[in-house]
C-alpha positions in Angstrom: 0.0 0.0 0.0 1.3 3.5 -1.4 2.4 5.9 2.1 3.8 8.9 3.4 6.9 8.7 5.4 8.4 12.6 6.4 12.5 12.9 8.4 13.6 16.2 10.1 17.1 17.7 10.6 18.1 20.7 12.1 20.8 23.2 11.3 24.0 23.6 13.8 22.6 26.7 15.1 19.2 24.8 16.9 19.8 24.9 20.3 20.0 21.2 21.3 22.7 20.8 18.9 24.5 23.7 20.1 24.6 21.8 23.4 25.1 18.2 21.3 28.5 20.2 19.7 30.0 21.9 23.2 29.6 18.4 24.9 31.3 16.5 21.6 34.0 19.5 21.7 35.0 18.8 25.1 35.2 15.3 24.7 37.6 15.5 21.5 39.7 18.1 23.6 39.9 15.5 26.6 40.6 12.8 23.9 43.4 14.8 22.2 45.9 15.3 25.4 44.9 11.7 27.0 43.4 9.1 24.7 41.9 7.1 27.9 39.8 9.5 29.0 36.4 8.8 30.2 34.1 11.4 29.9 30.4 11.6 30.2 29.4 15.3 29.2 25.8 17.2 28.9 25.3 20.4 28.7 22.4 23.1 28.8 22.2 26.3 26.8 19.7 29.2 27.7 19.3 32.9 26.8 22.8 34.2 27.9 23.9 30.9 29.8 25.5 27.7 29.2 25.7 24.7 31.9 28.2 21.8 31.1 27.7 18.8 33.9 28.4 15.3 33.7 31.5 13.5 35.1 35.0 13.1 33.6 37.9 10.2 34.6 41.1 12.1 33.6 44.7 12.6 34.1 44.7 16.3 32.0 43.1 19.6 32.8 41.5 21.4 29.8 39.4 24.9 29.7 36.0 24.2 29.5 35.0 27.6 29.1 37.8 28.2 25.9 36.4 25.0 23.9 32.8 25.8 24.7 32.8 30.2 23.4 35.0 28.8 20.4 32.2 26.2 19.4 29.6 28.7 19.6 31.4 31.4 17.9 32.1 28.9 15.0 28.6 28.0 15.0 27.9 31.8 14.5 26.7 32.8 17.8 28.6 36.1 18.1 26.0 38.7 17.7 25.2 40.3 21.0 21.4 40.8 19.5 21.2 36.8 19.3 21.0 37.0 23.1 23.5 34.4 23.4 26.9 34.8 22.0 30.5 33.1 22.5 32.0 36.5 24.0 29.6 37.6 26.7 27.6 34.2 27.7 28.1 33.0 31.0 29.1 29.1 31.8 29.1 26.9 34.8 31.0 24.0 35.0 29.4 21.5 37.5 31.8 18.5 36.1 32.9 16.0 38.6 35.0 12.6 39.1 33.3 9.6 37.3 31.3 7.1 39.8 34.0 4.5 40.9 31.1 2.1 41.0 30.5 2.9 37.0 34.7 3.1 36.3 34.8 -0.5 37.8 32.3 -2.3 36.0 34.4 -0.8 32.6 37.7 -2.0 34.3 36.7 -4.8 35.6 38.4 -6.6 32.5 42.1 -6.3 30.8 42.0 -4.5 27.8 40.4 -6.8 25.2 37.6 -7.4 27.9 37.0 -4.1 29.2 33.6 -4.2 30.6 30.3 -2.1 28.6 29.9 1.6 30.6 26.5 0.9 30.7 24.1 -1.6 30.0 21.1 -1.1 27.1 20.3 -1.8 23.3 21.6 0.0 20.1 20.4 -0.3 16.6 22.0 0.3 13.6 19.8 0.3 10.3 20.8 0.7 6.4 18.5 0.9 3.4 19.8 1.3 -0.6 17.1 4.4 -0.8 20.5 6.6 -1.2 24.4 5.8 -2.4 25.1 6.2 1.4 22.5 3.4 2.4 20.9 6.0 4.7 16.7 6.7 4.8 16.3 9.2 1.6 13.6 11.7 3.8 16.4 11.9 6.4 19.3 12.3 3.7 17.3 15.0 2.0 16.8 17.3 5.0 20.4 17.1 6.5 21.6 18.2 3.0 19.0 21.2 2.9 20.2 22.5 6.5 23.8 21.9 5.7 23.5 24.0 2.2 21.2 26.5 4.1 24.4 26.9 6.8 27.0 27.2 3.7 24.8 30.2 2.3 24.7 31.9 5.7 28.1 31.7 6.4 29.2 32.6 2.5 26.9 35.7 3.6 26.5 36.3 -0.4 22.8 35.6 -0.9 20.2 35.0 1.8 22.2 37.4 3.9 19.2 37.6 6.4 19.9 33.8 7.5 20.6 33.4 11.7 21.8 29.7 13.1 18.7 28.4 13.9 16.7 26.5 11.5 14.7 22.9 10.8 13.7 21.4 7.7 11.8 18.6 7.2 11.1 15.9 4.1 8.3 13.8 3.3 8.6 11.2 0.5 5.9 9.5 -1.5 6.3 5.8 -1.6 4.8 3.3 -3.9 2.7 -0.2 -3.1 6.3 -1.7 -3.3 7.5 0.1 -0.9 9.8 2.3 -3.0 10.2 6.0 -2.9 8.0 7.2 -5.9 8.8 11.4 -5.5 9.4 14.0 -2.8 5.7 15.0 -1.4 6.0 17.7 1.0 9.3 19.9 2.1 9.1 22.4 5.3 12.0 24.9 6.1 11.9 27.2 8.8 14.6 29.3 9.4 15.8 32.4 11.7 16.0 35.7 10.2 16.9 39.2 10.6 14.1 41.5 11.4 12.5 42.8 8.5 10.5 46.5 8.2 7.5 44.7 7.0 6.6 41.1 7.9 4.3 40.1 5.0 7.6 41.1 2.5 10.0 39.2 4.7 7.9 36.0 4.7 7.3 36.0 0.6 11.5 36.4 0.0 12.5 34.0 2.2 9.7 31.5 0.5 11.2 32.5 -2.6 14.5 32.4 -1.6 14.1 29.0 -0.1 12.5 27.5 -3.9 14.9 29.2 -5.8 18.2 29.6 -4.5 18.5 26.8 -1.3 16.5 23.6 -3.1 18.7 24.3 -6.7 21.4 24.2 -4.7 20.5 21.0 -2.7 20.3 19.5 -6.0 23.3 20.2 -7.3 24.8 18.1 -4.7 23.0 14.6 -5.4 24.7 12.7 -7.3 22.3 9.8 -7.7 19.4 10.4 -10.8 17.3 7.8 -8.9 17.1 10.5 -5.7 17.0 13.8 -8.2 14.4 11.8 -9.9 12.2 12.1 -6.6 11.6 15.7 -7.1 9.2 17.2 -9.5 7.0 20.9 -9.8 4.4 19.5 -7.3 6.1 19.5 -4.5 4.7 21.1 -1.7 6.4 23.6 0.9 6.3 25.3 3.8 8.3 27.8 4.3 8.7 29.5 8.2 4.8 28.5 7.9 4.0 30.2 11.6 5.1 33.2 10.2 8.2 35.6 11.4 11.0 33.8 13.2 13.9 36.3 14.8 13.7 35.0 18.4 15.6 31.5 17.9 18.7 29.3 19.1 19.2 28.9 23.2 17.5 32.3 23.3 14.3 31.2 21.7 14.5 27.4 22.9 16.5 26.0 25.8 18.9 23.8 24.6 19.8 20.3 26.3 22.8 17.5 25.0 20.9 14.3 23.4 17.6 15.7 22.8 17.9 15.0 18.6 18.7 11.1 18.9 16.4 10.6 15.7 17.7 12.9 13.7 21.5 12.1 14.9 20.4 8.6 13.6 17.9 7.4 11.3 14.9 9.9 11.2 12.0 7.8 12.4 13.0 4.6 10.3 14.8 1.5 12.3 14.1 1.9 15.4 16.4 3.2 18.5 17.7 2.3 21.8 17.1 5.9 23.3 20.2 7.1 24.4 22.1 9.8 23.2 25.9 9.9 21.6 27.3 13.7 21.8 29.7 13.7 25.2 30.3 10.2 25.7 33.7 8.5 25.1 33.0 5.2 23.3 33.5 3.2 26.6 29.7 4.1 26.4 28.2 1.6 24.7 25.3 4.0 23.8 28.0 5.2 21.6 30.1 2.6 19.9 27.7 0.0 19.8 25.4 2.1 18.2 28.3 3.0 15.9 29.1 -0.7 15.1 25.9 -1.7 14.7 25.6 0.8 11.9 28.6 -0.5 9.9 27.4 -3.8 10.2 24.0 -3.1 8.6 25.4 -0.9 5.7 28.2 -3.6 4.7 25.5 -6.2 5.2 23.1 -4.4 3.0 25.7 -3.2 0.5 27.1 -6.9 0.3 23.5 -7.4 -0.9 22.5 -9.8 1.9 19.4 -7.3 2.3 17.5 -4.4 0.6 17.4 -3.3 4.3 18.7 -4.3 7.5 18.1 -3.8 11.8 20.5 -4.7 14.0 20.0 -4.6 17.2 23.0 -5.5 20.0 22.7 -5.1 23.8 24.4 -5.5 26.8 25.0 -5.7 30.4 27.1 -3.2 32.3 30.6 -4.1 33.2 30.5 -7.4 30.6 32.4 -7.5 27.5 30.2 -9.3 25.8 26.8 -8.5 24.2 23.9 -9.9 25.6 22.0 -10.1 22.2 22.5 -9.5 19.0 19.1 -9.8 16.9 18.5 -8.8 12.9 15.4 -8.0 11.1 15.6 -7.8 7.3 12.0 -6.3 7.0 11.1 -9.7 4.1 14.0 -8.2 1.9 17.0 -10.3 2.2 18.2 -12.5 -1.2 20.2 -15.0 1.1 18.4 -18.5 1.9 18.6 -17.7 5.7 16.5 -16.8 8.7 17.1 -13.7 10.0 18.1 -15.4 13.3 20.5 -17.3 11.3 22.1 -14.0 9.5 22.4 -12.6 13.5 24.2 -15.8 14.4 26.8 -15.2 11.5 26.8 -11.8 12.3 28.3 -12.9 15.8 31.1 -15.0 14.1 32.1 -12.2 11.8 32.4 -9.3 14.1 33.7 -8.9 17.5 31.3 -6.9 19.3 33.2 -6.0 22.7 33.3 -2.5 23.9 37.6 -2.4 23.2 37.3 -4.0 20.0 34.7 -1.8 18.9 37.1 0.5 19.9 40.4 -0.7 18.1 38.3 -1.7 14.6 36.6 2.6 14.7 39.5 3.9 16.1 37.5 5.8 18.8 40.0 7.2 21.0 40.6 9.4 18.6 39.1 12.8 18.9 36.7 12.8 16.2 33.5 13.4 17.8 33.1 17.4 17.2 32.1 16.1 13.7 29.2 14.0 14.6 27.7 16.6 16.4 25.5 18.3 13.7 24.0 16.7 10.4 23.6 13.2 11.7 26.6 10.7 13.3 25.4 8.2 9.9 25.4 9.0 6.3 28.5 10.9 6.6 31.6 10.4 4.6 34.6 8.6 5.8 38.0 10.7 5.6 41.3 11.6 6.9 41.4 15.0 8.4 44.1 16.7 10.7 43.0 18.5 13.7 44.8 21.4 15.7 43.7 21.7 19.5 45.4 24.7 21.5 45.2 24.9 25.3 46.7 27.0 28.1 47.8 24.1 29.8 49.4 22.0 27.5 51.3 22.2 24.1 49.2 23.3 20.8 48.4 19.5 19.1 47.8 18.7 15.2 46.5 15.1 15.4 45.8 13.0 11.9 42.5 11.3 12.7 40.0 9.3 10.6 36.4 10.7 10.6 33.0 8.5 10.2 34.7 5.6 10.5 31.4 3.3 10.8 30.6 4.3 7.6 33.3 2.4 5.3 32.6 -0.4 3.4 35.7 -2.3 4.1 33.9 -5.9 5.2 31.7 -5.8 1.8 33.9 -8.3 0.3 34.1 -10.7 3.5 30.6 -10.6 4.1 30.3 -11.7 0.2 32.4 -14.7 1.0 30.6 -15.8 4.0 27.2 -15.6 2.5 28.4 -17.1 -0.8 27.4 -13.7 -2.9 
């Protein structure tokens, strides 16, 4: 039966990822001047005010209130009119030592066998919608706010654009299942004031149709995803009308609050908790992380159209507890999906610290993830440069979006017999 299926994303600028970005920032900081660092980070941003908690297990000393301005200066928070800018915002750090009770179910094994931080169940999920096996409403609106943030900060066109902003796709599918065209797109984005609101309202709109969605498409690089748009779509553009108030002024902001968009916009499914902060001795994390990369070599192997994979655990145990697969009736291998799990658990070792070693997640690569989804993304060498007061300035070569390489394609070929 032919259905509707809509994703959401939201820009850098909306306040929960603000908070997502400062926690990720201070974890890759931790991570760049002692690689064992356990850190556990949230953080709260309000009109004029940011609040990092959590607790950290660490032998270095960084400045929280350094890493945190510079995030939301670089987001482009630095406007005293926003009502919450990098310079003049306060922060209060209410960080403390991590739980010995928590640091020895994680040590209570050598290396290999380090314990999970917490116990739980992650998902990852992959579909062949999109070149990037991701859910095509979901890989839609991440590109529009991502495009919308390059205009802003090219400040050439659209120069009325603030941080904030959401957008949201809904895609058409067929009685196959399949997506047949892009139905509906909303954008709603913060602005400068404007003299007259019915004038503002009918340029962004225009703006929006003609100079953000063109662009969007210019970026796809698959016809079978451009094909999906067509001159009936439908939008909505800032449909309640004028939007100036916005970010951690307009909306307070709090770390893990955008767990569906930081995954798999509605489709799959999701264990609940959140990624930005946590070192990947959190299970929430890496597991979620591995999980991933298992469904998107599985599905690009062609074992599935689509693939679920869920993995849990118990806290301070190396091992998961579970590790179940649901291939929605579209896998083209002569097996159960209970038989696909139990290969599964031959082919990948699913422990915290080999999670860890196969990603390479003590690396500080987390600031990354922290706006436009931790899945989809593409896989790459970077360098990074982190500066501190306390210690020497540090340019690290790290690998980004590692989860997202499709290095076990040919392995999972062999054991499948594809």
């Amino acid at each position: 039966m032919a259905y509707l299926f809509s994703s959401e994303s939201v820009s850098e600028g909306h306040p929960d990822k603000v908070a997502d970005q400062i926690s990720d920032a201070i974890l890759d900081q931790f991570l760049a001047y002692d690689d064992k660092a356990r850190v556990a980070v949230e953080t709260l941003v309000t009109t004029g005010q940011v609040v990092i908690a959590g607790e950290v297990h660490s032998d270095t000393y960084i400045d929280l209130q350094n890493v945190a301005r510079n995030t939301i200066r670089k987001i482009g928070y630095n406007k005293s009119e926003y009502q919450f800018d990098g310079d003049s915002c306060g922060i209060l750090n209410a960080i403390h030592e991590q739980s010995d009770d928590i640091n020895r179910g994680v040590d209570n094994g050598t290396d290999i066998n380090q314990g999970a931080g917490d116990q739980g169940m992650m998902f990852g999920y992959a579909i062949n919608e999109t070149e990037n096996y991701m859910p095509v409403s979901l890989d839609l609106a991440h590109l529009i706010m991502h495009t919308l943030a390059d205009i802003r900060k090219e400040g050439n066109v659209m120069t009325y654009l603030r941080p904030d902003s959401k957008s949201q796709v809904t895609i058409e599918y067929n009685d196959n299942g399949t997506p047949e065209r892009v139905d509906t797109i909303v954008v709603s984005t913060q602005h400068d004031e404007f003299d007259e609101d019915e004038t503002m309202l009918a340029k962004i709109r225009e703006d929006v149709i003609n100079i953000l969605i063109p662009r969007v498409k210019e970026q796809i690089n698959s016809n079978k995803v451009l094909d999906l748009f067509d001159n009936n779509i439908k939008y909505f553009v800032n449909p309640t009308g004028k939007f100036v108030i916005g970010g951690p002024h307009g909306d307070t902001g709090l770390t893990g609050r955008k767990i569906i968009v930081d995954t798999y916009g509605g489709k799959g499914a999701h264990g609940g908790g959140s990624f930005s902060g946590k070192d990947s001795s959190k299970v929430d994390r890496s597991a979620a992380y591995a999980s991933r990369y298992i469904a998107k070599n599985m599905v690009a192997a062609g074992v599935a159209d689509e693939m679920l994979v869920q993995v849990s655990y118990a806290i301070g145990v190396a091992c998961p507890v579970n590790i179940y697969v649901n291939t929605y009736g579209r896998s083209h291998v002569a097996l159960s999906d209970s038989e696909i799990a139990n290969k599964i658990s031959k082919l990948f070792d699913m422990r915290p610290k080999a999670i860890e070693k196969k990603l390479k997640l003590r690396q500080p690569i987390f600031s990354e993830t922290a706006s436009y989804g931790h899945m989809g993304r593409k896989p790459e060498v970077v360098n990074k440069t982190f500066t501190s007061r306390y210690h020497e300035t540090k340019t690290i070569e790290v690998e980004l979006f590692t989860w997202e390489k499709l290095d076990s394609v040919d392995m999972i070929r062999k054991e499948f017999g594809l």
